[in-house]
N, C-alpha and C positions, 0 to 999 in steps of 0.2 A: 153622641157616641161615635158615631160615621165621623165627626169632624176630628176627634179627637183621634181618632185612629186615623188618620189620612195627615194630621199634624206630627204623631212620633213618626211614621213610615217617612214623610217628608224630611223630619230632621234626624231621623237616622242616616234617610241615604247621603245629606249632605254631609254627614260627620265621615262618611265613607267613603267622598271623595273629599274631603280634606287629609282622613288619615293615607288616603291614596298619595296626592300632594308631598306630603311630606315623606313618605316613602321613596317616592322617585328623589327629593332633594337627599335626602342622606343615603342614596344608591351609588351616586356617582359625586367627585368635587375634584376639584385643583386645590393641591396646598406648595405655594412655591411655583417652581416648573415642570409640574408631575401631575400623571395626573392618576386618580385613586379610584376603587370600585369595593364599596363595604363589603365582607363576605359574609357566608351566610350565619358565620356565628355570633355576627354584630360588634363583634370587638374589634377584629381584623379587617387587614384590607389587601388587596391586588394592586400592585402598581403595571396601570395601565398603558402608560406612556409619558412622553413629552409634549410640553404645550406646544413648541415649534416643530413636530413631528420630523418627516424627516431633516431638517433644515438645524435641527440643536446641535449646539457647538460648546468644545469646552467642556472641561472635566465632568464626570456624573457622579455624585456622590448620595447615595439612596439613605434617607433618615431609619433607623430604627422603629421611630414612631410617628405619627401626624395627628395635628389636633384640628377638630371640624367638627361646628354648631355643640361644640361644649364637649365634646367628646374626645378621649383618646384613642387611637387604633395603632395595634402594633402591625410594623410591614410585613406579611410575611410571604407571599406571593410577587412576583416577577411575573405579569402576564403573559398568556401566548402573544409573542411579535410584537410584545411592547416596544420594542428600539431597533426591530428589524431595518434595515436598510439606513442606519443612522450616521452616515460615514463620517461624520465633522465630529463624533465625538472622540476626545481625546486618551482620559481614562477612567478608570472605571473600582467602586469601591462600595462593596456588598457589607451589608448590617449584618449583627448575629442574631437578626430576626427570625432572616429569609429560612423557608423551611422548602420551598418548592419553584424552581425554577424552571418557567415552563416552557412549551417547544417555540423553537425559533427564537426565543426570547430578546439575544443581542445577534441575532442572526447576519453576516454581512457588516456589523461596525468594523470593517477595517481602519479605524483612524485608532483604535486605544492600544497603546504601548505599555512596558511597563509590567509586572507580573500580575497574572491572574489569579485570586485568593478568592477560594469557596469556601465561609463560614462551615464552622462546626455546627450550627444549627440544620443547615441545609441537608434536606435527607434526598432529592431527588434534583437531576438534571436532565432537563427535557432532551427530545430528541433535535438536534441540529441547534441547540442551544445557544454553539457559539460559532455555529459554521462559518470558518470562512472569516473570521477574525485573527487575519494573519499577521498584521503588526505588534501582537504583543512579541515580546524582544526577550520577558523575562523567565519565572519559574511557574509551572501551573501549578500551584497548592490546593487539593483538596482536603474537607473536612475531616474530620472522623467521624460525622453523623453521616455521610455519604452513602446508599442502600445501593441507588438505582443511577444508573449513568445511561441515558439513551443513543438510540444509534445515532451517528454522526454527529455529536457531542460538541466536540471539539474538534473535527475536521477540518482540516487546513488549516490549524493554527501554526503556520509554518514558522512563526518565528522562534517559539517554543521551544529551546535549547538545552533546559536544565534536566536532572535528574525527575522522572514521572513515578512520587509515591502511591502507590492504590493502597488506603485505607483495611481496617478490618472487618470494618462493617458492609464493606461493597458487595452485593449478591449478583447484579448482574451489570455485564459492558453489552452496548447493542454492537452492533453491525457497525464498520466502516469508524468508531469511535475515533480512533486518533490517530486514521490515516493523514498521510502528507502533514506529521510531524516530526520536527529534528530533533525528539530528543537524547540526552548523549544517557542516560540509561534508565533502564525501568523494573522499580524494585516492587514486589507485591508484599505488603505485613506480614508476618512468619503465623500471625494466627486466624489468618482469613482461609473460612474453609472452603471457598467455591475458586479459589487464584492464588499461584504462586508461582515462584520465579527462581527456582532451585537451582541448587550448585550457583547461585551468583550470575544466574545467566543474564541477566540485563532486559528482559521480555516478560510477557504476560501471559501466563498460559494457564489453560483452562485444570482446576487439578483430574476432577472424573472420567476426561476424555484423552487427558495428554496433549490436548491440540497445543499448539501455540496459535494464540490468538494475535497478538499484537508484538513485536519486534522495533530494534531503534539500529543506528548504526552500530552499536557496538554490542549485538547480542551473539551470544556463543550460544550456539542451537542444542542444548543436553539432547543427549545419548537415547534419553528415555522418551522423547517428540515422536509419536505415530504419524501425524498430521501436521502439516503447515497450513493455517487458515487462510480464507480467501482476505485478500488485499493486506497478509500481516503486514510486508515489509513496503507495500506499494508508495513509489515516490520518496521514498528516503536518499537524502543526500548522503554524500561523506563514509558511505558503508562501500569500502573499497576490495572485500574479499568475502566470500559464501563456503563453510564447509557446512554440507550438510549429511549429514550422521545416516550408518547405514541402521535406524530406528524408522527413518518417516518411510510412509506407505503411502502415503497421498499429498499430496502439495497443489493448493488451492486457487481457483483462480484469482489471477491478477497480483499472487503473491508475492511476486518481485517486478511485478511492471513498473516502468519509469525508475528502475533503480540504475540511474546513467552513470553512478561514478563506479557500479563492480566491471576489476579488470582480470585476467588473467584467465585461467579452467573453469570450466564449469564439470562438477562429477556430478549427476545423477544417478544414485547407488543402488546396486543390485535390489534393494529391499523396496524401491517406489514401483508402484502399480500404477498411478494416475496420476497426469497434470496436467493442470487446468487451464483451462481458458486464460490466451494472454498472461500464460504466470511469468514470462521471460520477457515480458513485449517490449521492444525496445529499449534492451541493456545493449546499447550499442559501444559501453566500453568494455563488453567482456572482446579481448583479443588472444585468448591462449584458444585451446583445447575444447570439446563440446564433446562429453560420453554419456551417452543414453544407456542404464544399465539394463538387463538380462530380462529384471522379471515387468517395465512398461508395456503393458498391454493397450491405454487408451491414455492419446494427447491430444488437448481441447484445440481448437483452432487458437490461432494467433500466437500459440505459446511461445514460439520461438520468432514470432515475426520481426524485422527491424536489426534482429541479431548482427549484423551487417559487417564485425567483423572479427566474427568466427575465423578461426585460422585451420585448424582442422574439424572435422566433425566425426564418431563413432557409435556404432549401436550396435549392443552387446547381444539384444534380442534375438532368435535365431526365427520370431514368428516375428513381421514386421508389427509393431504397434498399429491397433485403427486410429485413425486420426480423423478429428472432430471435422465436421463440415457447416457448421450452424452459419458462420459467418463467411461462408467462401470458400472453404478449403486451404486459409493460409495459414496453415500453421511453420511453416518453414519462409513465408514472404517476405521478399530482400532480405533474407537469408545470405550469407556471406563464406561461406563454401557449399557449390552445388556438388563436390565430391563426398559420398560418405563411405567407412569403410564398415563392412560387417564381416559376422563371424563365415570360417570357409565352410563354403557350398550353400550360403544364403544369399548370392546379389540377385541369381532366378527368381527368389520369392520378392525379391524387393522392388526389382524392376517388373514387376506384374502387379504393382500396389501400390496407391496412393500417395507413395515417398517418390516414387518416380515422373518427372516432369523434364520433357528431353530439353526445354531451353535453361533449365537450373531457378528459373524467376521464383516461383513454389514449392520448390520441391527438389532434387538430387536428379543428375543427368547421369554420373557414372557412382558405381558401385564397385568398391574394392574391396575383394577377401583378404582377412587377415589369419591366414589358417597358424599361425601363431598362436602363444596360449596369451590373447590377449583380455586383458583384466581393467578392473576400474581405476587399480592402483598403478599401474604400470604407469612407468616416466616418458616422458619426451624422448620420441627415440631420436629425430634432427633437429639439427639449428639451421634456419636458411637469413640469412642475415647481410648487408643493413636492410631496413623496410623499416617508411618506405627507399625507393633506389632512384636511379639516375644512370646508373650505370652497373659495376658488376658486383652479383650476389654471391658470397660465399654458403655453399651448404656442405654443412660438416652432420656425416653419423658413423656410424659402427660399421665397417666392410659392406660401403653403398652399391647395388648390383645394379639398379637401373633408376633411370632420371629422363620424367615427360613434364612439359611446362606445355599449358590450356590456356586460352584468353579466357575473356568472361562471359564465354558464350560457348565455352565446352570445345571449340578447335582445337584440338594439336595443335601445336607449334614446334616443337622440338622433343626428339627423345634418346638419348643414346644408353648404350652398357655402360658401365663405368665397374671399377674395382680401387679401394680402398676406401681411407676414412674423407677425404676432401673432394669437392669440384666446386669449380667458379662455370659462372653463367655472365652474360655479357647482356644487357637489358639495354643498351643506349641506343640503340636502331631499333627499338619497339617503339608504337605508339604510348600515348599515357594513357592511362589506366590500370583496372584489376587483371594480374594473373594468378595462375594456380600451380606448386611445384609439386611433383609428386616424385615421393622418394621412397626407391622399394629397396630393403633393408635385409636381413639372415633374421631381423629383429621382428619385422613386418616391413607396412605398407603407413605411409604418412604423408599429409596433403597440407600446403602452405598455402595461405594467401601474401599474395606481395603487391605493394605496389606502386606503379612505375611514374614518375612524375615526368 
């Protein structure tokens, strides 16, 4: 009896680790140069990578299905960091298996060109999916089974040019999704109910909250935008002019940092309370006009840093804005006019606050009232012209009353009365570098950067 019982327990546990055995073999296999992981509903599988891991080269073409030890499995998973780091691969072509593509997945394959196409099957894109896969060249097409897009998705796929559709079925875009990409527009389905992209605005915006979450070169900002989200338009090329509507009350950080090609004014209109961290950080091609409107109460550090060549700069606030200090205190750094002008009988409060830094490096050394009725709309009231010079500048405005030129370190240099609309200035016996013209006006007060070669 003892024996017999000591015989089945012996050949059960052996069958136990045989059905073990075969467990682990149909857990994992290679079919091809892939490599697979059954999931747990036994039909399906994960593709887990490449047999030459990072070292695979040449096109990737993902089967629909794989056969192993008799069985079929359909693909339906793209593992975490399957081809993360995969740079030799060239391109790349998803089954209408795939239902979940998961984080980091093609994370870093910079080598695939070519348009990126997300099967209709696919209901999820992990986070950082495709970070940093900048060589594709062509259009990003997602599914229509598309729910979830995680954050940093598609991040830096800079090469990405074409028109960006978002599905109907989308619920939610993470964070940071499709910064530092160039595309020339971006349409949301007319019957997705959590994004749309109204009046033809060419952006992404949240519908519940108004935000604009995502922006491309050629978005017209609607009327109806409360909020600019943090890093909507961050690093976008080719987007060469900003009106931003008096609707936004907050603009977010970082949300035009690195936008190198905007030129000309910048308005910050009456209706913004907050801007954030780095949202201006080096747009070193804005050269017009800089107006801070009335109702900015709080600017994040770095917003304005790098601005470098600001030509005038204004704030409308009669209470200086606080300005952030998390990072230093630069929120005006290498800043490109240390003259700013404010409204009359504010440069007291201004030069007692934060804005004021007597070398101009951080901050504003002089303060000019503009006891004019001066506004957001109001035009250019001089022209000081060529710049940059060599020699002499013409500044032309409206019955000119006085004229002082600053080196870049806030000295006088020159100032006299004048009366009418013309005066020429003679710059060839200056050294080279940045000066500053200030032209006081019936109109106001206006401050030029020029500079002297």
């Amino acid at each position: 009896m003892k024996k017999s019982l000591f015989f089945k327990r012996a050949c059960l546990a052996v069958l136990c680790v045989l059905f073990s055995f075969a467990g682990i073999a149909q857990t994992t296999f290679t079919a091809g140069d892939l490599n697979y992981s059954v999931n747990a509903d036994g039909v399906s599988v994960t593709l887990t990578g490449h047999v030459d891991g990072y070292n695979a080269t040449g096109p990737l073409n993902i089967p629909e299905s794989v056969s192993y030890g008799g069985n079929d499995y359909a693909v339906t998973v793209i593992g975490n960091s399957a081809f993360m780091y995969c740079f030799y691969l060239t391109s790349l072509s998803l089954p209408n298996s795939i239902i979940t593509i998961d984080e980091a997945a093609f994370a870093y394959c910079s080598g695939f060109t070519g348009d990126l196409v997300i099967p209709d099957s696919v209901v999820t894109v992990g986070a950082s999916a495709f970070f940093t896969c900048y060589a594709f060249d062509g259009d990003l097409v997602l599914g229509s089974g598309v729910t979830t897009i995680g954050s940093w998705a598609f991040n830096d796929c800079a090469g990405m040019t074409g028109v960006l559709n978002i599905p109907s079925n989308v619920e939610s875009i993470g964070e940071d999704a499709f910064v530092y990409c160039n595309f020339s527009g971006m349409v949301v389905d007319a019957d997705n109910p959590n994004y749309d992209s109204r009046n033809d605005c060419n952006a992404i915006i949240v519908t519940s909250t108004n935000e604009l979450a995502f922006g491309c070169k050629n978005t017209v900002i609607p009327n109806t935008v409360i909020s600019i989200g943090k890093n909507a338009f961050k690093g976008i090329t080719g987007m060469t002019t900003l009106n931003i509507p008096n609707s936004v009350e907050t603009i977010g950080d970082n949300a035009f940092a690195f936008c190198f090609d905007l030129t000309g004014d910048l308005i910050i209109p009456n209706s913004v309370k907050t801007i954030g961290e780095s949202a201006f950080f080096q747009c070193e091609g804005l050269n017009g006009k800089l107006v801070i409107g009335e109702s900015v109460n709080y600017i994040g550090d770095w917003a304005f840093r790098k601005c470098s060549h600001i030509s005038d700069a204004v704030s409308l606030a009669t209470t200086p804005a606080e300005l952030g200090n998390d990072l230093g205190g630069m929120v005006f750094g290498e800043f490109g006019m240390p003259v700013l002008t404010v409204p009359c009988g504010c440069s007291e409060a201004y030069q007692n606050s934060a804005w004021y830094d007597p070398i101009g490096l951080v901050g504003f050394y002089e303060f000019v009232e503009d006891c004019s009725a001066v506004t957001e709309a109001e035009s250019i009231i001089s022209a000081v012209y060529p710049n940059p010079t060599s020699g002499i500048v013409k500044i032309e405005a409206e019955n000119i009353q006085n004229i002082s030129i600053f080196n870049a370190i806030g000295e006088k240099m020159f100032e006299t009365t004048a009366s009418g609309d013309n005066f020429e200035y003679n710059f060839s016996n200056n050294a080279s570098g940045v000066y500053f013209v200030k032209v006081e006006t019936v109109k106001g007060v206006e401050t030029k950067q020029i500079t002297v070669r």
